[in-house]
C-alpha positions as CSV (number, residue, x, y, z in Angstrom):
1,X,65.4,27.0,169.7
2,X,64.3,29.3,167.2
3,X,61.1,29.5,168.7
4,X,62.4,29.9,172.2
5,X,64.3,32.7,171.4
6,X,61.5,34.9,169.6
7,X,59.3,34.3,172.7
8,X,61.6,35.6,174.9
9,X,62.3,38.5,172.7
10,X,58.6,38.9,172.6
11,X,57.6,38.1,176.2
12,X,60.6,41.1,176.8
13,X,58.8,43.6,174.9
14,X,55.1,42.3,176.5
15,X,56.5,43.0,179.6
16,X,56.5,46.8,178.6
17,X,53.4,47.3,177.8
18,X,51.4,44.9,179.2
19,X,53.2,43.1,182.2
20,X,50.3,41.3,183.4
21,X,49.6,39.4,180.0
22,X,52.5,38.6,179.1
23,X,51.7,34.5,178.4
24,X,48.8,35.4,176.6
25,X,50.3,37.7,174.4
26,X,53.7,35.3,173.8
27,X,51.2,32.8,173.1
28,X,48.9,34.5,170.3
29,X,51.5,35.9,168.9
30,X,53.3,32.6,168.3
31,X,49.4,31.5,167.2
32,X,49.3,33.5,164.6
33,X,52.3,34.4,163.3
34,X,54.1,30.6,162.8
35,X,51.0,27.9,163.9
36,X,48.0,29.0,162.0
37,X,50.1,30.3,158.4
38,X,51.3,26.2,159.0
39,X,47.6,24.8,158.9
40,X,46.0,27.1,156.7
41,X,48.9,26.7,153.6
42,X,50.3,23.3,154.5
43,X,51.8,22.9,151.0
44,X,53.2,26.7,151.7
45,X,55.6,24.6,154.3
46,X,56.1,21.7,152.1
47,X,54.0,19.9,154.8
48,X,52.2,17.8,152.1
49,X,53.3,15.6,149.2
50,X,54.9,17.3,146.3
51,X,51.9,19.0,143.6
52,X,49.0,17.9,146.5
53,X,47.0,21.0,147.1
54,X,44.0,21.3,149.6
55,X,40.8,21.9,147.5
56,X,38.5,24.4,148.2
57,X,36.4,22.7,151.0
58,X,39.7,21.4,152.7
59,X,41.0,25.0,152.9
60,X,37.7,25.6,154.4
61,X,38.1,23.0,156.8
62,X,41.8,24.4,157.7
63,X,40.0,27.8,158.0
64,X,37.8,26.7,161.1
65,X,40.1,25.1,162.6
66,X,42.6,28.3,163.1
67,X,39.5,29.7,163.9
68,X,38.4,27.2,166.8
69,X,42.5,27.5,168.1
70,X,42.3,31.6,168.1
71,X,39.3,31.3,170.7
């Protein structure tokens, strides 16, 4: 519900400026602002087991795949 209510509040304001995009701007904004914070710092979210944090090269890993979503 959250969610729902921040893309509508965002899709809204889209329509202003760019009424055409309005699903892709709804959609990376969502992207960046709540998915890829979530897979980048898992244990930010307490998605992960208490005192487990990614090591370098699993951050890495987390990186490329925001990176492969953004595209």
């Amino acid at each position: 519900l959250f969610i729902r209510a921040i893309a509508s509040y965002t899709a809204e304001l889209a329509r202003l400026y760019t009424p055409d995009r309005v699903m892709q701007f709804v959609g990376g904004f969502i992207l960046l602002r709540f998915f890829n914070p979530a897979i980048i710092a898992p244990e930010s979210l307490n998605m992960l087991p208490e005192g487990i944090i990614p090591n370098k090269q699993d951050r890495q890993n987390l990186i490329a795949i925001t990176r492969l979503l953004q595209v």
